[in-house]
C-alpha positions as CSV (number, residue, x, y, z in Angstrom):
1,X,126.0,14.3,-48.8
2,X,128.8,12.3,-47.6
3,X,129.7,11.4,-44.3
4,X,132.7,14.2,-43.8
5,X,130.4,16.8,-45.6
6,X,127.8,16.2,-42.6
7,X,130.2,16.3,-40.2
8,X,131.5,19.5,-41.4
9,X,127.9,21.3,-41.9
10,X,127.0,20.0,-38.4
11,X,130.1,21.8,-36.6
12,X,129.6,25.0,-38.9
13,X,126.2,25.0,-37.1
14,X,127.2,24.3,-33.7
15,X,129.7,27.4,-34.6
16,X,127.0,29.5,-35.6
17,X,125.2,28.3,-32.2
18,X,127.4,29.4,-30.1
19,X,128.2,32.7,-32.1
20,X,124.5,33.8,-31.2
21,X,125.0,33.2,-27.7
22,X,128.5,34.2,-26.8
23,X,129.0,36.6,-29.5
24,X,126.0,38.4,-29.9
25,X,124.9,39.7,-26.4
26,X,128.4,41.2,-26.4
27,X,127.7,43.0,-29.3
28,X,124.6,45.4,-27.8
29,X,123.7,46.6,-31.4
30,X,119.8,47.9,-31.9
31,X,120.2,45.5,-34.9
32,X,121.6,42.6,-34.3
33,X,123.3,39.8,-36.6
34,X,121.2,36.7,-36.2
35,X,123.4,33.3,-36.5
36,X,120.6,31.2,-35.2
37,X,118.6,32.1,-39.0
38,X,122.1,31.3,-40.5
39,X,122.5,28.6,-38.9
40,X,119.0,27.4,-40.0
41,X,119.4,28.8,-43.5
42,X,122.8,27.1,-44.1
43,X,121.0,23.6,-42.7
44,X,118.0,24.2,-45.0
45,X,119.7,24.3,-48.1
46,X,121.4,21.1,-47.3
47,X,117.8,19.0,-46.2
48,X,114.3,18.5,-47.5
49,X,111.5,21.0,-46.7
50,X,110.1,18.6,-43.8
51,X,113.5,17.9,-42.3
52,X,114.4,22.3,-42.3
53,X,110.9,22.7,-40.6
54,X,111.6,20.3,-38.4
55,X,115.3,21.7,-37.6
56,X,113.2,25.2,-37.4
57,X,111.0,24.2,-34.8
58,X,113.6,22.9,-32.4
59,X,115.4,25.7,-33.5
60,X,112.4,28.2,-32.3
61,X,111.6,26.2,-29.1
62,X,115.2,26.6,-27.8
63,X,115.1,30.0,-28.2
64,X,111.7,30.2,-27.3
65,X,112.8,28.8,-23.6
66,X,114.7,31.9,-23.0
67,X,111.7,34.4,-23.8
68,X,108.8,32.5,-22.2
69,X,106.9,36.0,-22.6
70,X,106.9,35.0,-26.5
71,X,106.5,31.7,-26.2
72,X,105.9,29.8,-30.0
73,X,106.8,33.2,-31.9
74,X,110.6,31.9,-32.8
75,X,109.2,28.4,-33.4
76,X,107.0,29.1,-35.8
77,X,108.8,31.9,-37.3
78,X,111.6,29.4,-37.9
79,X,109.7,26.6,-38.8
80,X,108.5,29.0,-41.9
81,X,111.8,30.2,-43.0
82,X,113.5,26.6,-42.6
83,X,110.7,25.0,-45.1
84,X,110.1,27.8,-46.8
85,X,114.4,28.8,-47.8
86,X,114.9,24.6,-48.1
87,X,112.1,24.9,-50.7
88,X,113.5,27.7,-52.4
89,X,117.4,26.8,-52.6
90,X,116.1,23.7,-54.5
91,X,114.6,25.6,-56.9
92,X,117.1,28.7,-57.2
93,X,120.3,27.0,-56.5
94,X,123.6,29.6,-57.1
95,X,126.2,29.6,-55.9
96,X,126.6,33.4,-56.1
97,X,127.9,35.4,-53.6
98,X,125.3,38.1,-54.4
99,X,122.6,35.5,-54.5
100,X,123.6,34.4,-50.8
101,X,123.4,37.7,-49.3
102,X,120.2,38.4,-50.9
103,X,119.1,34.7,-49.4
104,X,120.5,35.7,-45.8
105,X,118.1,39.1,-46.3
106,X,115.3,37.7,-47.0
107,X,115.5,35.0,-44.6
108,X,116.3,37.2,-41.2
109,X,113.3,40.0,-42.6
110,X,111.6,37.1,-43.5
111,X,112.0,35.6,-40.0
112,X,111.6,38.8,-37.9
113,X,108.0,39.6,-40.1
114,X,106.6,36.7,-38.5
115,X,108.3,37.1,-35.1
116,X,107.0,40.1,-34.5
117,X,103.5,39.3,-36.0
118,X,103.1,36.5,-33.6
119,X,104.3,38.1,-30.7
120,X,102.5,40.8,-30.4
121,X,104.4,42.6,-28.5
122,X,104.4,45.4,-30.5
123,X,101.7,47.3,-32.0
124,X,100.8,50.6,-34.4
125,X,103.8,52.6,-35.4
126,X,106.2,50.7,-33.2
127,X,105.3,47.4,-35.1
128,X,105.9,49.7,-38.3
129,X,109.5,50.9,-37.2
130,X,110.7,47.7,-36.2
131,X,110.0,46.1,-39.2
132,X,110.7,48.7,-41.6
133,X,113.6,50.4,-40.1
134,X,115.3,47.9,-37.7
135,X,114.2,45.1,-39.7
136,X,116.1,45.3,-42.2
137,X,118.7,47.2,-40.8
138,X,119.2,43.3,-38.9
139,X,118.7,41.2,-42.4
140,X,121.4,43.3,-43.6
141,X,123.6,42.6,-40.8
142,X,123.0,39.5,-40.9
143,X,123.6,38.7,-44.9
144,X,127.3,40.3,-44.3
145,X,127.8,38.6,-41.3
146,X,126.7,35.2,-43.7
147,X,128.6,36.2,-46.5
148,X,132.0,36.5,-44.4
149,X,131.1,33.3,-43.0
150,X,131.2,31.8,-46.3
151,X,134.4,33.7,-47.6
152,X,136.1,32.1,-43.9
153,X,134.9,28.9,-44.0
154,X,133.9,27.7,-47.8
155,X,136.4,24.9,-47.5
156,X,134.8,23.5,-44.5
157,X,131.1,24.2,-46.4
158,X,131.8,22.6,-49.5
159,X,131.6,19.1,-50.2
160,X,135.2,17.1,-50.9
161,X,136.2,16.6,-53.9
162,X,138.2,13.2,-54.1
């Protein structure tokens, strides 16, 4: 990746960043867009498996810091998706619209799973609802929240062409 392609993937995630935490308390909905996942997904597919776990886990212990009641679910949930999606966008590379959505789903469901798991917050048939019914009611939130981000700003994501 050149220089003006990193620079332009690191301000897409300092957008997203600030998005999650300006943007989304506003919004109040049971099932919330996640930018912080897109944020690490669109990092992922642009580094190694050890560098996206490594963006995860900072990731997770920043948001971590504001739910010290949960403290370590987000890191290692994020940790997991950030390998784990790096991983898999070598492998599968597309760029499909469709394909990206279905990336974005898997990786907020994937993300909440293992939140929620690791929290144990939850338990029994609320454990069930959340991540059967509000679950992916998020993950699919978040994938058309991803998609228009890469409809707005595809010029910004995609590398110069000289």
């Amino acid at each position: 990746m050149t220089l003006g392609g990193t620079v332009r993937a690191v301000i897409t995630f300092v957008i997203l960043v600030l998005l999650h935490y300006t943007l989304r308390p506003l919004l109040g909905w049971r099932a919330p867009m996640d930018f912080l996942v897109l944020a690490l997904l669109l990092a992922s597919i642009r580094v190694r498996p050890a560098a996206a776990a490594l963006v995860g886990l900072l990731m997770g212990l920043v948001a971590d810091s504001l739910t010290p009641e949960s403290l370590g679910a987000a890191a290692i949930a994020m940790t997991i998706v950030g390998y784990v999606a790096s991983w898999l966008k070598a492998v599968f590379f597309a760029d499909n619209l469709a394909l990206n959505a279905f990336f974005f789903f898997l990786g907020k469901w994937s993300f909440d799973v293992i939140y929620f798991v690791v929290e144990q917050r939850l338990g029994g048939i609320e454990l069930v609802q959340q991540l059967l019914l509000w679950s992916p009611l998020s993950a699919a939130a978040t994938a058309v929240a991803g998609i228009l981000l890469l409809l707005i700003m595809r010029p910004m994501l995609e590398p110069a062409r000289v």
